[in-house]
BADOLO-147400 format. One record per atom (N, C-alpha, C): x, y, z; residue in three letters. Coordinates in steps of 0.1 Angstrom, whole numbers, plus 5000, padded with zeros to 4 digits. Atoms other than C-alpha are relative to their C-alpha. Layout:
! residues N
XYZALA;...
! end
This chain:
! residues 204
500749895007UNK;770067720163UNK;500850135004UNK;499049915006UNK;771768040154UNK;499550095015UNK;500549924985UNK;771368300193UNK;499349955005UNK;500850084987UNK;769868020215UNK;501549945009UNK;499150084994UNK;772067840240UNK;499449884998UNK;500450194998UNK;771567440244UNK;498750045018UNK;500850074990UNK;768767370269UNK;499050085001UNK;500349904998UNK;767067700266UNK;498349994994UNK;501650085008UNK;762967680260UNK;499350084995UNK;499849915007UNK;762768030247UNK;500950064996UNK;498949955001UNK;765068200226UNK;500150125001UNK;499749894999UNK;766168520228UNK;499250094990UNK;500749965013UNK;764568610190UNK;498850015008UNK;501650024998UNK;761168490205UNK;499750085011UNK;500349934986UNK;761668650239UNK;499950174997UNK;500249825005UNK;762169000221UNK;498649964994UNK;501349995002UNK;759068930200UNK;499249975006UNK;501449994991UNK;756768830227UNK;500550155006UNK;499949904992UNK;758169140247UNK;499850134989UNK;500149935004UNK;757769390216UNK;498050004999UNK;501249955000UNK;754369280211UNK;498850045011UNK;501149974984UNK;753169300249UNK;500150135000UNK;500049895003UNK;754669630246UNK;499250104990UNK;500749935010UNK;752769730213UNK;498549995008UNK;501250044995UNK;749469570231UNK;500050145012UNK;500549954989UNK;749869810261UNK;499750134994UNK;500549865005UNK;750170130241UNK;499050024995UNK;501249995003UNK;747570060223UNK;498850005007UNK;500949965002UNK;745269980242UNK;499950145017UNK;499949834992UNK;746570330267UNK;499450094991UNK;500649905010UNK;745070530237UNK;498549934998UNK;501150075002UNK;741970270231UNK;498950005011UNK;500749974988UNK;740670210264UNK;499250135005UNK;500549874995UNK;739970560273UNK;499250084989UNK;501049965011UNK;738470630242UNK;498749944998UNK;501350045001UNK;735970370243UNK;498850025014UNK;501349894986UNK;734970470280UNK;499350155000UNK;500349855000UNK;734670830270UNK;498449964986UNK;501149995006UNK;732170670241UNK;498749955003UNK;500850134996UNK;730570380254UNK;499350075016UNK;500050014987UNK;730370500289UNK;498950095005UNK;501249965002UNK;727270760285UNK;498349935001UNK;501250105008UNK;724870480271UNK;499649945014UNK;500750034993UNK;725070350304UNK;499850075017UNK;500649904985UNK;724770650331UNK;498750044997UNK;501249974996UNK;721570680341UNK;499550135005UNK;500049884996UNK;720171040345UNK;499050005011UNK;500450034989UNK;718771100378UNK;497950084996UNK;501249975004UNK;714771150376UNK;499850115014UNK;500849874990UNK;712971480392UNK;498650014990UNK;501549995006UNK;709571610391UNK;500550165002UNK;499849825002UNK;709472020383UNK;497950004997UNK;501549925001UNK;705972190392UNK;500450074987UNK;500349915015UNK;704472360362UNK;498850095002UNK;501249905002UNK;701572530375UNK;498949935011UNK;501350054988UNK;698072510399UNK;499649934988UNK;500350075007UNK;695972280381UNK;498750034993UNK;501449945004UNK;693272520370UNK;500850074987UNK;499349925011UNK;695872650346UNK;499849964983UNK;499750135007UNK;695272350327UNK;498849974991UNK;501250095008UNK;692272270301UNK;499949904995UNK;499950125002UNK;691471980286UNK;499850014987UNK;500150045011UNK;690872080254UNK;500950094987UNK;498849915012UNK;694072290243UNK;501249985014UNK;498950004995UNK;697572270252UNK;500650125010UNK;499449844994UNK;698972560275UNK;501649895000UNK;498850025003UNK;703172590266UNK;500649995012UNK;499849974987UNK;704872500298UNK;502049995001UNK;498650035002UNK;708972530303UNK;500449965013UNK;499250054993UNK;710972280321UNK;501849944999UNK;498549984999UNK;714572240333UNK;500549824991UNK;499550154997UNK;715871890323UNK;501649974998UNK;498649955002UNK;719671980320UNK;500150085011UNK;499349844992UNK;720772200352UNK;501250045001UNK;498749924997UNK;723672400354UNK;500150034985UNK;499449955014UNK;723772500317UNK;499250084995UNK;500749875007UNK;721572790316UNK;498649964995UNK;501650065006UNK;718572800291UNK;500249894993UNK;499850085015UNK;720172560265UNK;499349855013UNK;500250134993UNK;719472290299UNK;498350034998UNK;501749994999UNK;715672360295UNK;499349994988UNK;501150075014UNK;712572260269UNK;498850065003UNK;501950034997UNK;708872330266UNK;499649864997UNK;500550114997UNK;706772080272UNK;498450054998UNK;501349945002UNK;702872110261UNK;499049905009UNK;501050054993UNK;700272050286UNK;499150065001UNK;501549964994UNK;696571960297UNK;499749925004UNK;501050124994UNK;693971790313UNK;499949894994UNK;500850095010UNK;692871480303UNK;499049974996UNK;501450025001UNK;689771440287UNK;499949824996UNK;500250215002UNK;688471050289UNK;498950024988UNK;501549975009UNK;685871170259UNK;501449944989UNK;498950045009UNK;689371160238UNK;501649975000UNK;498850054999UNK;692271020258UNK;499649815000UNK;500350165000UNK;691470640256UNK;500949904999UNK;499050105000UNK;694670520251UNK;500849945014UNK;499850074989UNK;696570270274UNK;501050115009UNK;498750014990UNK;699970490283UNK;499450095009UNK;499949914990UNK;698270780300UNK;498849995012UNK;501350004988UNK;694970630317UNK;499749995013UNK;500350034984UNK;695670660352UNK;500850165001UNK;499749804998UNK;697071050348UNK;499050094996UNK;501349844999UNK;695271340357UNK;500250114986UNK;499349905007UNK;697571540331UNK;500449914988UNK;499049995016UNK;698771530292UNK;501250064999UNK;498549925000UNK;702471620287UNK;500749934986UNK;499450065014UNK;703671590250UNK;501550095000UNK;498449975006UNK;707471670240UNK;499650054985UNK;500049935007UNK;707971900219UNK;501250024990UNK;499150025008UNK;710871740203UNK;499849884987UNK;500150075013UNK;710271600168UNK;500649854996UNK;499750165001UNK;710371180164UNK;500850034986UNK;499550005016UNK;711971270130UNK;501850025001UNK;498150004993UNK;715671430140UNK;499950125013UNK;500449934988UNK;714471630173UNK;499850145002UNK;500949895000UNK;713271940158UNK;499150075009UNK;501049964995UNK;711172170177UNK;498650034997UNK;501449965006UNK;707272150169UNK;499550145008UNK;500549894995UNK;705072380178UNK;498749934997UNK;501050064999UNK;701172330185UNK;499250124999UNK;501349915005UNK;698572500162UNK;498749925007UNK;501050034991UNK;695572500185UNK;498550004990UNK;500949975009UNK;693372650155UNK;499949894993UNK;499750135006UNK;694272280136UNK;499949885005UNK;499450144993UNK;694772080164UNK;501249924995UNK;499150045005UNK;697772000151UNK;501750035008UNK;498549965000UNK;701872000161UNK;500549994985UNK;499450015012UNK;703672080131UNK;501450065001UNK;498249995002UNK;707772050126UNK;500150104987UNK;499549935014UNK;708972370104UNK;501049944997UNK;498550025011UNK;712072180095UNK;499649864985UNK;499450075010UNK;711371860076UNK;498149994998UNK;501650095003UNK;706971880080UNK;499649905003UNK;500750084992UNK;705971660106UNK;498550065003UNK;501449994992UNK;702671650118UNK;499449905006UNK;500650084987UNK;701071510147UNK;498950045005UNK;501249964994UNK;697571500157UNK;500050075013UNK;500249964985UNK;695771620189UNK;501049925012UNK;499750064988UNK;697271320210UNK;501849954995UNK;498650055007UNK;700771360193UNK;500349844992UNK;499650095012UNK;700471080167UNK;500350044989UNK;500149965014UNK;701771090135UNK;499150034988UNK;500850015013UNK;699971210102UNK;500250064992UNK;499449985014UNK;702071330079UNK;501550085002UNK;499149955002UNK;705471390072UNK;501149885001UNK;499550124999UNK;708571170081UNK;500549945015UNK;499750054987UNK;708771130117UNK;499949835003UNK;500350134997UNK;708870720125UNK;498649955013UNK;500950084986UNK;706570700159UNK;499350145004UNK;500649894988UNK;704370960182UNK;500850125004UNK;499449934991UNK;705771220200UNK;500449975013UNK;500050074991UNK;707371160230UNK;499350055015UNK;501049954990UNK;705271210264UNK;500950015011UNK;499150014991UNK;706471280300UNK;499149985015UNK;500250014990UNK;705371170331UNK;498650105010UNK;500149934994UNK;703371360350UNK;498749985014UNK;501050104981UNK;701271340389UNK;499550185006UNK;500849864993UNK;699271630408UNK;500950015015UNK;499750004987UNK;701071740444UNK;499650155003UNK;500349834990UNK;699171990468UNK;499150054987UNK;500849875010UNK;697472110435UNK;500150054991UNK;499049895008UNK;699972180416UNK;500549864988UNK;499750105010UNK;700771990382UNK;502049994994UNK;498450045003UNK;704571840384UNK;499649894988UNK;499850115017UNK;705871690348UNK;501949945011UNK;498150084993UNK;708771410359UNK;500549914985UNK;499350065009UNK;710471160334UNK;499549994985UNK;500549995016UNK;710371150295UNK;499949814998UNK;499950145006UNK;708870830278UNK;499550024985UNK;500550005016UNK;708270710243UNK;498549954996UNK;500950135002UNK;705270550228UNK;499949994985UNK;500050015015UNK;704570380197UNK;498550034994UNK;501549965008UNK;701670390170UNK;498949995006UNK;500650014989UNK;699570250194UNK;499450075012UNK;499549874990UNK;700570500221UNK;500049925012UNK;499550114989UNK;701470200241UNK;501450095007UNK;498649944993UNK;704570300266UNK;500949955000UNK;498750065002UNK;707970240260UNK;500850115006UNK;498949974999UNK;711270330275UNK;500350144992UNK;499549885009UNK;712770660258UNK;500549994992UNK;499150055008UNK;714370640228UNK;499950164994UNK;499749925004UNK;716070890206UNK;499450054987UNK;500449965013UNK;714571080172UNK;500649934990UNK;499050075009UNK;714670880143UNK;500149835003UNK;500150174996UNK;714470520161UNK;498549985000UNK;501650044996UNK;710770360159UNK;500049905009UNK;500250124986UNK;709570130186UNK;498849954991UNK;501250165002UNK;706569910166UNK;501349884992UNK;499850115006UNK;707269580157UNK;501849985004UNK;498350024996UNK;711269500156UNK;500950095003UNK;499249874990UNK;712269860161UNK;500149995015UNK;500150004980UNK;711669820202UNK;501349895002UNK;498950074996UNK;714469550198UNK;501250084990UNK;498849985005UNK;716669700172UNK;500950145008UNK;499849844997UNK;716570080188UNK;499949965023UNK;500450034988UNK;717069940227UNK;499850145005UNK;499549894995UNK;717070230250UNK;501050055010UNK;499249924998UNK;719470440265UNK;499850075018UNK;500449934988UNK;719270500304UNK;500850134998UNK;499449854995UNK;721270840299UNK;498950064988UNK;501549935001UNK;718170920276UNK;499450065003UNK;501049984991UNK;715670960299UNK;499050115000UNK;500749885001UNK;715271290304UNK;500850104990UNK;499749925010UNK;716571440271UNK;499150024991UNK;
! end
């Protein structure tokens, strides 16, 4: 054969093309690799959970929201911070499973639709999204517009007196508790497996 010697068990032709393509494989993936860690590599940092006082606990009624602002971003100013709408819980009309062992109500005030900011007419009982017209009852459920699930809820525990809000969770139609998920994913039925969630979620 035409640039082999006799006895030889690669040829020279083939020894260049395995060594061009190991070559093409590494450049690639020097530009690929770091690209998919810079994308991928979010999905699975975990944000670290804190609790942030919000007030004594007389601040708090049970049968209207008082607007309360928490950090959940630090070091980035105000853009790291949210309101969050809290109150008491009244067992006359909290009855559902996620919150029955909390003293406190804590609804997100970020829109299940594309994460809009609601706002909560007290005179309606109502949260209502000025961007696309969500609305969410008293216990942040859906009832008109196009948001897919509830509003999302956050954690919250009494210390000394004082009403600390800690981790964001989701819940569905139900107001069962789920994991966090982002605006725009539903959690009933096959949504909870198609929309997994996101430990660097958490608290966004």
């Amino acid at each position: 054969m035409p640039g082999a010697f006799e006895g030889e068990t690669v040829t020279r032709r083939r020894f260049m093309n395995i060594g061009g393509q190991a070559a093409g494989g590494i450049a690639a993936a020097s530009f690929l690799l770091p690209a998919l860690g810079f994308a991928i590599g979010p999905i699975f940092k975990e944000a670290p959970h804190t609790w942030e006082t919000v007030g004594p606990i007389g601040d708090f009624p049970d049968n209207n929201y008082i607007p309360t602002v928490i950090t959940i971003t630090p070091g980035v100013g105000e853009a790291g911070k949210t309101t969050v709408y809290v109150r008491k819980r009244n067992p006359a009309i909290d009855t559902d499973r996620a919150d029955r062992d909390a003293a406190f109500i804590a609804i997100s005030t970020r829109c299940a639709h594309l994460g809009c900011p609601v706002r909560w007419v007290g005179a309606a009982e109502r949260f209502i999204c000025p961007c696309h017209g969500g609305v969410y009852d008293l216990l942040g459920r859906r009832v008109g517009g196009p948001p897919v699930r509830p509003l999302d809820r956050f954690y919250t525990r009494v210390r000394e007196g004082y009403v600390q809000i800690g981790p964001r969770y989701s819940v569905n139609s139900e107001l069962e508790r789920f994991s966090p998920r982002d605006p725009g994913e539903p959690i009933d039925g096959l949504g909870q497996y198609a929309y997994p969630s996101r430990p660097s979620a958490r608290k966004l």
